[in-house]
N, C-alpha and C positions, 0 to 999 in steps of 0.2 A: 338710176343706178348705173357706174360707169362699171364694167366691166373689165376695160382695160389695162394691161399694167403702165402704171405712168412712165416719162422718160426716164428719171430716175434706175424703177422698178428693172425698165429694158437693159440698164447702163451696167447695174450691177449683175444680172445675171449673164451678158456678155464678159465680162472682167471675171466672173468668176470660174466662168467656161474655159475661158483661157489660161487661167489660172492652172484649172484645174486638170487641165490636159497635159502641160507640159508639167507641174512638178506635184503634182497626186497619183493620175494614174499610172505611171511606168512603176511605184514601186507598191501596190494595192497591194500584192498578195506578199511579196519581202515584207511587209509591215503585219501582215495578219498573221503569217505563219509564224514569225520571228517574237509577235507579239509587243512589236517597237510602237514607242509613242515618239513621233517626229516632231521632240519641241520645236527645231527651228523652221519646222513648217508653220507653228502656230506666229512665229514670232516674224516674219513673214506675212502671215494672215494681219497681224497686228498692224505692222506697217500700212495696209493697203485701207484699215479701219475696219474689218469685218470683225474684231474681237473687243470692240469699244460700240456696236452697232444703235444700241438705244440711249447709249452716254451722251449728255450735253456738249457743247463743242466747248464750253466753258472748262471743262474735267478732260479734255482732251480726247473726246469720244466723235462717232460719226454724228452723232444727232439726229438720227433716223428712225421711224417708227416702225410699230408693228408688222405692218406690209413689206415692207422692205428687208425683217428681218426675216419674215417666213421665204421670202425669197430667198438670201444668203444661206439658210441652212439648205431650204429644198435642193438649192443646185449641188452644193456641194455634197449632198446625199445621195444626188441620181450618182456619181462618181465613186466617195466612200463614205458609205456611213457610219464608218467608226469619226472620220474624222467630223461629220455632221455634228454627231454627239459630243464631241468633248468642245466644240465650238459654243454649240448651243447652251451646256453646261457653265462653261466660263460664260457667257452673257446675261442667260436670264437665272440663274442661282448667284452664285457668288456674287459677280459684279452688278446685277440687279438689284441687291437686298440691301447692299449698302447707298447703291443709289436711291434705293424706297424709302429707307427705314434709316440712314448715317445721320450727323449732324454735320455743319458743313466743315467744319475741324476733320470731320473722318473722311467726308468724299474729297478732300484737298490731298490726304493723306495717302488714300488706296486707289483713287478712281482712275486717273493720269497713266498709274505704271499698268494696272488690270487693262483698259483701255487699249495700250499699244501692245500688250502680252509681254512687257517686260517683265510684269509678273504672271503665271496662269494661276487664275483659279479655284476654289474646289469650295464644296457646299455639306457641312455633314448634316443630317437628320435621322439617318436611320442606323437602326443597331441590331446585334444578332436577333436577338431575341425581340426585337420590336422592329417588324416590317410596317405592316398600314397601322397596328397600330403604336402609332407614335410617342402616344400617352404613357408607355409602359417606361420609357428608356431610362437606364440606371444611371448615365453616365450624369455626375451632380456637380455643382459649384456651388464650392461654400465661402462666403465671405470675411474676409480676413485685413481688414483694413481699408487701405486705397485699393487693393488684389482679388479677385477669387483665387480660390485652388480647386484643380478639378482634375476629377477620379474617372476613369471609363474609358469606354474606348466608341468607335462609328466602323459602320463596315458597308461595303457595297458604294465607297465614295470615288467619284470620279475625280481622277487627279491626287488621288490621295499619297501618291509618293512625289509626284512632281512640282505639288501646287507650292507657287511660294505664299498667296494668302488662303486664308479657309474661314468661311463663316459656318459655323456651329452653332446650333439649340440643344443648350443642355440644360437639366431641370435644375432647378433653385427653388422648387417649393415640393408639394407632396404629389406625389405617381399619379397620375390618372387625373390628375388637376389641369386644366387648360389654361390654366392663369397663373400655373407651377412650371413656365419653362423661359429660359433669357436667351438670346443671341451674343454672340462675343464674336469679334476678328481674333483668330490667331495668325500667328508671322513664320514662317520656319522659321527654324534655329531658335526658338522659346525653351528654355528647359522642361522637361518634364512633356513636350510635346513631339510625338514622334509619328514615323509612317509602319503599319504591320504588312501583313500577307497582303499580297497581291491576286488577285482570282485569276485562276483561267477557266477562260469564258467560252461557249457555243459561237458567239458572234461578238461583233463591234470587237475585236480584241487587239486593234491598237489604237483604243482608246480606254487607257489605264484606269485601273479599277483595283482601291487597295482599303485598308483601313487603317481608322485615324487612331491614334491611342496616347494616352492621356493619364499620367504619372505623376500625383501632384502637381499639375503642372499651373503656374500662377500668372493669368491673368491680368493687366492693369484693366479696372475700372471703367479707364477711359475708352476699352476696345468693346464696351459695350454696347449693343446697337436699340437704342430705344429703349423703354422703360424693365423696368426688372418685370419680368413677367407676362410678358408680351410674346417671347420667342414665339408660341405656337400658332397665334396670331398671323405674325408676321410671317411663320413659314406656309400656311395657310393660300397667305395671297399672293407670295412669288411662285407657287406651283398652279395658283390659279395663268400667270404667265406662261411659267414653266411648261404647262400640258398643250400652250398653241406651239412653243419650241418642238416640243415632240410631235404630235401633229404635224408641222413642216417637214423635221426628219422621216415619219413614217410617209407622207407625200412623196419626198424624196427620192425614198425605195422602189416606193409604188412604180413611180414613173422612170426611173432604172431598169429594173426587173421587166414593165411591160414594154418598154424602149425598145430591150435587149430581144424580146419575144418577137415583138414586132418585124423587128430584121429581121432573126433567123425563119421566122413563119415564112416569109417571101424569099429566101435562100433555096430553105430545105426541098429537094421535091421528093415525092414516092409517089409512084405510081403514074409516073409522067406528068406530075404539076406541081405545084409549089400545096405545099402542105396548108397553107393561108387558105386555099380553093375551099379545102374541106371545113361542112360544116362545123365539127368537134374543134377545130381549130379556134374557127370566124367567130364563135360563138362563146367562146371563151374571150377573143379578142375584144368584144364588144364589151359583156362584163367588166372589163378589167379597166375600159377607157372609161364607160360611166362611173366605175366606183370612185375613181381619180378624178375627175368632173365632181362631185358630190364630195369629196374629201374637200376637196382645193376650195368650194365655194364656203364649205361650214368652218375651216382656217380663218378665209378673209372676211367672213360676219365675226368671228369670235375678235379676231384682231383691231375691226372695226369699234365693237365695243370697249373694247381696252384700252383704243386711242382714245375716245370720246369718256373716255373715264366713267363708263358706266356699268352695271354691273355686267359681269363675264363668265361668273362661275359656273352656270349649268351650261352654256354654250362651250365655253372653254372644254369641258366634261364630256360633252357631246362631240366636238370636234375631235379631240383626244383619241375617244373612242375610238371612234367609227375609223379615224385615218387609219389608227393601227392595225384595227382587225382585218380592214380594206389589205393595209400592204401585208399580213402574213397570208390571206387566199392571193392575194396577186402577184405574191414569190412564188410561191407553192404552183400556181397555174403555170407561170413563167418555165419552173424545172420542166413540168411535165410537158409542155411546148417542147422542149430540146430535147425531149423523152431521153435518154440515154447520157448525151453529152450534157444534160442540164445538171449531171450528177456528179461530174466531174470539176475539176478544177482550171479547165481550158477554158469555158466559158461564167459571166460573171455570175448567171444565175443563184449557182450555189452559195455564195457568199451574200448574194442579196437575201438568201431565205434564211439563214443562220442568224443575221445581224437584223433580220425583221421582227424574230420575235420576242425580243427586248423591248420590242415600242408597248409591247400589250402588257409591261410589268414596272415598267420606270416611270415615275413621277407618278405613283398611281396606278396600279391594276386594274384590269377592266371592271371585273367587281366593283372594286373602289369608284370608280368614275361611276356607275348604274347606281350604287349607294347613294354618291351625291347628287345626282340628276333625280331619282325621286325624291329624294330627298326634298330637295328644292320644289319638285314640283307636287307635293302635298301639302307645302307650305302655304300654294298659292289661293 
């Protein structure tokens, strides 16, 4: 086992350090407070290949794999992690699903512009009334020719007012059926397809989160992605993706947050020494680097499996996990490191701890993940 990160690995997280100093962090907190989504930062990102990352070079993408992507989110989450998130979102939901599950009419169609970020985005599944469980959701397509029309609305979606494309799973057969749900592209500008409330959020908050709604609105056929009846399937296995994106994100935080501690511990002194001296410090410091060590390595086995196209799911679930829960004790430590200032808005602490505990509720609640990992592993 190499350990290492390859040249590649090294190239991109330098590019993205750089990146990310000069036109992420001067304006982190103008963006969170204001609650702005910086398209032309993504379309930027786009440019450099970080928003086409696991696309073929054929579809105009980097053509890069798992490893590389947990790399591209993590850096740019030790930075900000709202924009981790809506990165990670445009790559492994939206512009994943159609790469998974399109036919090659459709990845000709969508993959090129999602790729460079000429278009962002957005992935719906969930709905008021149907959080984990998915099975429940109202919103229907009914068949009408070469057309669906479809009734309902999605909430809790990222990108949901920005995105110019959006893959959706909506039902087309009976509630609670798992072989009763289809995937479709929608386009902005479709009639009958439109953007609602926007949330405001504890964290991540500029990276836009609104919901989808859906007025009659008619579908061509042809924007159907794989067989009728598949959707849940299909949404299934892009969050089996999906959960090492976030895992990268929560990584991300992790190592921001204990970054940010780390300095200040050897800054701060009381008592005539740098506060790092003291046990209740060092001791937390330690915690905080193994759980990050442990996160990082059950990332790059789950990633490893994904590449080698083997099954991922309960590792995927396990990584997820664990990264998440790891970065909201290792924000929380972080604050209490800067005991006073870590409360404030001068250092980044605070905003590492608000936008970390979203990793333990997206793409899968922790529950959720514990469900499917025994799950899986009673099976065996």
């Amino acid at each position: 086992m190499n350990f290492d990160y390859n040249e590649t690995q090294l190239m991109i997280a330098q590019s993205i350090k750089d990146f990310a100093e000069k036109n992420i962090r001067p304006y982190i907190m103008e963006w969170d407070e204001a609650q702005i989504f910086p398209i032309q930062l993504f379309k930027q990102l786009g440019e450099m290949g970080f928003m086409g990352v696991l696309v073929p070079e054929e579809y105009g993408g980097s053509g890069l794999g798992y490893h590389e992507y947990i790399t591209v989110i993590e850096e740019i989450s030790k930075v900000d992690p709202s924009i981790g998130l809506s990165v990670a979102a445009h790559n492994s939901l939206c512009t994943n699903h159609i790469l998974t599950f399109g036919n090659e009419e459709q990845k000709k169609k969508w993959l090129p512009k999602l790729a460079t970020a000429e278009h962002i985005g957005a992935w719906g599944l969930t709905e008021h009334n149907t959080g984990s469980d998915a099975g429940g959701m109202n919103t229907t397509a009914v068949k009408d020719g070469d057309h669906w029309i479809v009734n309902g609305a999605k909430n809790f979606i990222t990108h949901g007012i920005s995105g110019d494309v959006a893959v959706v799973i909506v039902r087309t057969g009976e509630k609670g059926d798992s072989k009763g749900m289809t995937a479709f592209v929608f386009e902005k500008g479709m009639k009958g397809f439109s953007s609602g409330k926007k949330e405001n959020k504890l964290g991540m908050r500029a990276s836009e989160t609104a919901e989808l709604v859906f007025d009659s609105c008619r579908v061509p056929d042809a924007n159907r992605l794989g067989e009728v009846g598949e959707g849940f399937v299909q949404a299934m296995k892009i969050l089996d993706g999906g959960r090492i994106s976030i895992g990268a994100l929560s990584l991300g935080i992790a190592k921001g947050a204990y970054e940010a501690a780390l300095k200040y511990s050897k800054e701060r002194h009381q008592f005539g020494q740098p506060i790092s001296n003291f046990q209740g410090i060092s001791f937390k410091l330690a915690d905080m680097a193994t759980e990050i060590e442990a996160s990082e390595l059950l990332l790059h086995k789950a990633a490893y499996l994904k590449q080698e196209h083997k099954p991922v799911t309960t590792l995927g679930a396990m990584a997820k996990m664990y990264a998440s829960e790891a970065c909201v004790k290792i924000a929380n430590d972080a604050v209490q490191i800067h005991g006073g200032y870590g409360y404030t808005k001068d250092f980044p602490v605070e905003k590492f701890y608000r936008d970390s505990k979203l990793c333990t509720i997206g793409e899968g609640t922790t529950e959720i993940q514990k469900l499917v990992i025994s799950r899986n592993l009673l099976k065996e």
